[in-house]
DRENZA-649928 format. One line per field, with one value per residue (C-alpha): residue in three letters; residue number from 1; x, y, z. Coordinates in nm, 4 decimals. Layout:
BEGIN
residu <- (ala; ...)
num <- (NUM; ...)
u <- (X; ...)
v <- (Y; ...)
w <- (Z; ...)
REM end
This chain:
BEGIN
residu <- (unk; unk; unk; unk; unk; unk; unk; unk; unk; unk; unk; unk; unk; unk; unk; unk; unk; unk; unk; unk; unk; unk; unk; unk; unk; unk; unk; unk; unk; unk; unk; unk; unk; unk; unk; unk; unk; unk; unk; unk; unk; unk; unk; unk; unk; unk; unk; unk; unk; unk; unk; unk; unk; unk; unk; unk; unk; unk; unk; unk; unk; unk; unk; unk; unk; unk; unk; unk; unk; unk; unk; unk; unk; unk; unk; unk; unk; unk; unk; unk; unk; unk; unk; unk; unk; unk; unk; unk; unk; unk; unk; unk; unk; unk; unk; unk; unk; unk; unk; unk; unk; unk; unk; unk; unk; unk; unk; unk; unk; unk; unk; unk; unk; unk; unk; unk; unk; unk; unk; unk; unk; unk; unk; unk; unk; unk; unk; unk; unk; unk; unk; unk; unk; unk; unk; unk; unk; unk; unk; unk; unk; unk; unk; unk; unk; unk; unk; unk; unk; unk; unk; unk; unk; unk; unk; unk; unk; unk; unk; unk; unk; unk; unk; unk; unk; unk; unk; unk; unk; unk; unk; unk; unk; unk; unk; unk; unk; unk; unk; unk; unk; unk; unk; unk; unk; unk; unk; unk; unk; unk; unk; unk; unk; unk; unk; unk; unk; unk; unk; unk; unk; unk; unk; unk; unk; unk; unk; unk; unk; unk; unk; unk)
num <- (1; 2; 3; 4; 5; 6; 7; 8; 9; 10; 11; 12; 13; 14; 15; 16; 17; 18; 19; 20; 21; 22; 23; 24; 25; 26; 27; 28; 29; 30; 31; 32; 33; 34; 35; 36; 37; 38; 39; 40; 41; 42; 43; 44; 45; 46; 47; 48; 49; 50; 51; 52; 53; 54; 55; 56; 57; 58; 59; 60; 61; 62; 63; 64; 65; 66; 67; 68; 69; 70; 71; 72; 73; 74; 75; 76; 77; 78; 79; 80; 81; 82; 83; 84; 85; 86; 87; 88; 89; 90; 91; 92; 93; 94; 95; 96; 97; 98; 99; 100; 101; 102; 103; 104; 105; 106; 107; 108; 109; 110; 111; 112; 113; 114; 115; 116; 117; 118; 119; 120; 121; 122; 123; 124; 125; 126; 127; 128; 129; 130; 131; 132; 133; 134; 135; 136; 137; 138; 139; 140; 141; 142; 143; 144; 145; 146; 147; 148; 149; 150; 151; 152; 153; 154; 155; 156; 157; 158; 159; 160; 161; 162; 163; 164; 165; 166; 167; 168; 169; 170; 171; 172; 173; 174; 175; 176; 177; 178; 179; 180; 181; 182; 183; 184; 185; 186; 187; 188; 189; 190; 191; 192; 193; 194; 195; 196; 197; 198; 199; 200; 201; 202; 203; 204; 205; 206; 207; 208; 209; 210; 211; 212)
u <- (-0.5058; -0.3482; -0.0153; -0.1107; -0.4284; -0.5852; -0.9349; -0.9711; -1.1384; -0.9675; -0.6076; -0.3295; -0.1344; 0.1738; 0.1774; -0.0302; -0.3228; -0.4229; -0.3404; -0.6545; -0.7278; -0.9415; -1.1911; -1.1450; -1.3365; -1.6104; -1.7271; -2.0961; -2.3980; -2.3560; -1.9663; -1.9864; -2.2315; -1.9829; -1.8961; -1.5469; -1.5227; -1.6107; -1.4819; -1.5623; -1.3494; -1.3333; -1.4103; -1.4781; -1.4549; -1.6831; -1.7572; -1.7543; -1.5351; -1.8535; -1.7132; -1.8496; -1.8345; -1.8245; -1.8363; -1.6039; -1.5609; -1.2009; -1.2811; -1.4908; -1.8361; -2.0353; -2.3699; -2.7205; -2.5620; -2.8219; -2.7447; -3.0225; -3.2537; -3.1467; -3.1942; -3.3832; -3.6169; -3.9441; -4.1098; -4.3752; -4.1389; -3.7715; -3.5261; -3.2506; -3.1896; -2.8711; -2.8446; -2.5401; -2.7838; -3.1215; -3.4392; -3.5900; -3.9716; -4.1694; -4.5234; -4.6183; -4.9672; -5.1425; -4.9044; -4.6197; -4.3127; -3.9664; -3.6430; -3.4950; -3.1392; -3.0641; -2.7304; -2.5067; -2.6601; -2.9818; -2.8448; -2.6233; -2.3775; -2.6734; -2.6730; -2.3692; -2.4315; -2.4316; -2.6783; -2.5518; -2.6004; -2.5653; -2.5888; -2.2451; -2.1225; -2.4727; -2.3577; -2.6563; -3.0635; -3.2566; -3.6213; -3.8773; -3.9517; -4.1731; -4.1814; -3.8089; -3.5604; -3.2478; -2.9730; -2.8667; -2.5713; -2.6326; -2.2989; -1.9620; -1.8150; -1.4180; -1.1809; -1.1642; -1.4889; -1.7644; -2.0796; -2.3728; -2.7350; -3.0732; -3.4423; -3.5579; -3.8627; -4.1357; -3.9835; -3.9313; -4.2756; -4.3934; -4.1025; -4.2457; -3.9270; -3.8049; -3.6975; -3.4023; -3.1195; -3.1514; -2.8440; -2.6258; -2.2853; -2.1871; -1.8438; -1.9530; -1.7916; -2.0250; -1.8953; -1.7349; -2.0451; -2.0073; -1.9000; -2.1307; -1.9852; -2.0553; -2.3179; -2.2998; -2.5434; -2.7942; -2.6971; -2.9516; -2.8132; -2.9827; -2.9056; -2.6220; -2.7769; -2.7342; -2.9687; -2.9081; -3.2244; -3.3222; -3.6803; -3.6037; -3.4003; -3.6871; -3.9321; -3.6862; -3.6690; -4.0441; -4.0653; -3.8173; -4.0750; -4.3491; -4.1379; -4.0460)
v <- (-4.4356; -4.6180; -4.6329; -4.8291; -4.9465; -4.8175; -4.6338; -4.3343; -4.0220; -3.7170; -3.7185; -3.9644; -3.8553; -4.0715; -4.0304; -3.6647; -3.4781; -3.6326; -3.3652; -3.1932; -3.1442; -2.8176; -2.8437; -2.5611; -2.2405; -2.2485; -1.8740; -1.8627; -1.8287; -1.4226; -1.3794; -1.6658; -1.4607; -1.1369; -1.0374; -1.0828; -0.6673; -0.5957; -0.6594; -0.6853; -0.4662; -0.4783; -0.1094; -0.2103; -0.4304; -0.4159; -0.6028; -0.9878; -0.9937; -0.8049; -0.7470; -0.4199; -0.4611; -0.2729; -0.3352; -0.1465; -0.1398; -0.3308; -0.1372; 0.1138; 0.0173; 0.2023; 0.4460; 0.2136; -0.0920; -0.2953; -0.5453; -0.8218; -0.9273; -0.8797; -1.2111; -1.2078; -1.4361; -1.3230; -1.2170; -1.0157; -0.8843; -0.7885; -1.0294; -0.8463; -0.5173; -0.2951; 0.0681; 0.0738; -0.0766; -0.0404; -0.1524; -0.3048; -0.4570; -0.5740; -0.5991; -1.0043; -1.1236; -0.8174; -0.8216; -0.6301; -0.8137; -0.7591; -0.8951; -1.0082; -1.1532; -1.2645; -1.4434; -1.4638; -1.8041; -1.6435; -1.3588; -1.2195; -1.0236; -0.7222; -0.7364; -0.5845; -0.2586; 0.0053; 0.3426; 0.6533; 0.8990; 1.1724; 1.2638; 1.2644; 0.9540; 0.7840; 0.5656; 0.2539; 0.3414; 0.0536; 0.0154; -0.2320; -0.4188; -0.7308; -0.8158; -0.7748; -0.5086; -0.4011; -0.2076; 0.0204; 0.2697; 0.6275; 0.7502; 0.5458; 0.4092; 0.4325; 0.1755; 0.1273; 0.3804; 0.2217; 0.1322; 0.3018; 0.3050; 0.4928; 0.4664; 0.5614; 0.8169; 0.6211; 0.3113; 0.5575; 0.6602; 0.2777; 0.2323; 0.5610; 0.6936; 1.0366; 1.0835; 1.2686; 1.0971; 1.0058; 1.2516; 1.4515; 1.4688; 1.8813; 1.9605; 2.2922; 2.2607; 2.3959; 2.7310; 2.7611; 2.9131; 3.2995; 3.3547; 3.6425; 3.9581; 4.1052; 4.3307; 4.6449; 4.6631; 4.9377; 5.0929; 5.3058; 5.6460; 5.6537; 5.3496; 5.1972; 4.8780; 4.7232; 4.5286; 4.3383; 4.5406; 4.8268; 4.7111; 4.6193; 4.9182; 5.1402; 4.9231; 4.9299; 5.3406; 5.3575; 5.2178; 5.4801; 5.7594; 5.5775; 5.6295; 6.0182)
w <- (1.7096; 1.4298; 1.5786; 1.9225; 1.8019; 2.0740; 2.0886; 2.2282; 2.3569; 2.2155; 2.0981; 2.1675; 2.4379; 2.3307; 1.9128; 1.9565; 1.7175; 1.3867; 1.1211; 0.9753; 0.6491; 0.5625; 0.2739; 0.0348; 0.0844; -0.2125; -0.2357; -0.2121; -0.4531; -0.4934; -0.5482; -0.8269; -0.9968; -1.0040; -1.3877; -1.4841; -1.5183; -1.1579; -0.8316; -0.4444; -0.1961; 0.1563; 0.2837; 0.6665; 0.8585; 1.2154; 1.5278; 1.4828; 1.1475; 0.9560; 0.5920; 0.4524; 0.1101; -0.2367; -0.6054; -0.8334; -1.1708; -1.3236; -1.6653; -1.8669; -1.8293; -2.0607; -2.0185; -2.0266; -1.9434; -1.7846; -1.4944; -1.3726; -1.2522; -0.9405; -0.7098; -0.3743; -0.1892; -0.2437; 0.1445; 0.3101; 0.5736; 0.5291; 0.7891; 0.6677; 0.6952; 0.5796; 0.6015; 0.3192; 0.0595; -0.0839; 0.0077; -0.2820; -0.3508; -0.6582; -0.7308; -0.8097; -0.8580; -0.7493; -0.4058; -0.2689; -0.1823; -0.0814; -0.2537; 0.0816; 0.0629; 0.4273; 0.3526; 0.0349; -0.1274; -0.1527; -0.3578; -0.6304; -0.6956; -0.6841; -0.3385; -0.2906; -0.4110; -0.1772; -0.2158; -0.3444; -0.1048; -0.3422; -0.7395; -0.8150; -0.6772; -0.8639; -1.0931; -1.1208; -1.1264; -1.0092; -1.1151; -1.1899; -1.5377; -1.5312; -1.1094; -1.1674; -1.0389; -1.2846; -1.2465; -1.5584; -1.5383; -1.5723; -1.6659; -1.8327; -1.5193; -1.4737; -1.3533; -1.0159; -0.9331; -0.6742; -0.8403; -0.6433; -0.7044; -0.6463; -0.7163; -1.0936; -1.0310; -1.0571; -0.8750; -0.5743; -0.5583; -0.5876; -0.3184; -0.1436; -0.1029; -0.2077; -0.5855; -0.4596; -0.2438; 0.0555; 0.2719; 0.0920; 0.2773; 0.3638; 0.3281; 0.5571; 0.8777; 1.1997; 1.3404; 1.6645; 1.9251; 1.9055; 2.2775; 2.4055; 2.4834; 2.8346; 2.8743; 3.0961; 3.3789; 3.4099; 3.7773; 3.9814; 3.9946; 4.3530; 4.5358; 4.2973; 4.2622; 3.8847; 3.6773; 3.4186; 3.1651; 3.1955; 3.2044; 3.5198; 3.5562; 3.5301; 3.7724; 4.0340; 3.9939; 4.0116; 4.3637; 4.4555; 4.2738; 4.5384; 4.8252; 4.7477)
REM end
């Protein structure tokens, strides 16, 4: 302590804590890398402060507007795996490898993009041009609309994933079970006793045929 000139373990008890100075927050590799026209929103946030993020556009992005290449650590096997975003690969040197981006300074901005799970909300088609994997936009893009991508149709079959996308969300709702209406026994006009067919109806009448 600078105070009593004393050295110690932990905190003074008699002049207190020192006061801490936090370095600034530097965002990391693939938030630097986000153009000035889009943005990163928070959409969820899970177990253990997990951010679930999303890209939107800040303006009008036009139709073929190509974004890339998109950065990844080249890997045989994929350490990180997200269901909200696609599963991308390239061909290099005759091999098959994976753009794996298992934390945010191994990435860009492209990493963020989550799948479209549907044609309408497609906005991005990702496919592969020279061991590299683009983005280009299918439609104009409006302010403030998600960006959301799929396989082109020859990068899904390299992928060998469907062409189409992957769930389509139903707006049906399921129907309440039909409850069953009661169903009126068959009764033996000899001995009363009811059965629930009349299959079995019928056997039942034939053992009293036997016994006549």
């Amino acid at each position: 302590c600078e105070d009593c000139g004393k050295s110690l373990i932990g905190e003074c008890k008699l002049h207190g804590p020192l006061i801490r100075a936090k370095d600034r927050v530097i965002p990391s590799r693939a938030r630097l890398t986000l153009p000035h026209y889009l943005t990163l929103r928070v959409l969820e946030l899970r177990a253990g402060n997990q951010q679930i993020l999303g890209v939107f556009a800040k303006k009008v992005i036009q139709k073929r507007t190509q974004f890339g290449p998109y950065v990844g650590q080249l890997s045989t096997k994929l350490t990180h795996y997200d269901e909200s975003r696609l599963v991308l690969q390239v061909l290099k040197d005759g091999g098959k490898y994976f753009l794996d981006t298992p934390n945010e300074d191994c990435g860009n901005w492209m990493m963020f993009v989550r799948l479209a799970r549907n044609q309408e909300e497609q906005t991005l088609v990702a496919y592969q041009h020279c061991g590299e994997v683009y983005f280009t936009t299918v439609k104009p893009i409006e302010p403030h609309t998600e960006l959301k991508v799929w396989y082109a149709a020859d990068y899904a079959k390299f992928m060998e994933a469907s062409a189409v996308f992957i769930k389509e969300e139903s707006d049906v709702c399921p129907l309440p079970p039909v409850a069953k209406e009661p169903i009126d026994p068959w009764i033996c006009s000899s001995c009363r006793s009811t059965f629930a067919t009349f299959a079995l109806l019928e056997s039942h009448q034939c053992i009293h045929k036997d016994r006549v």
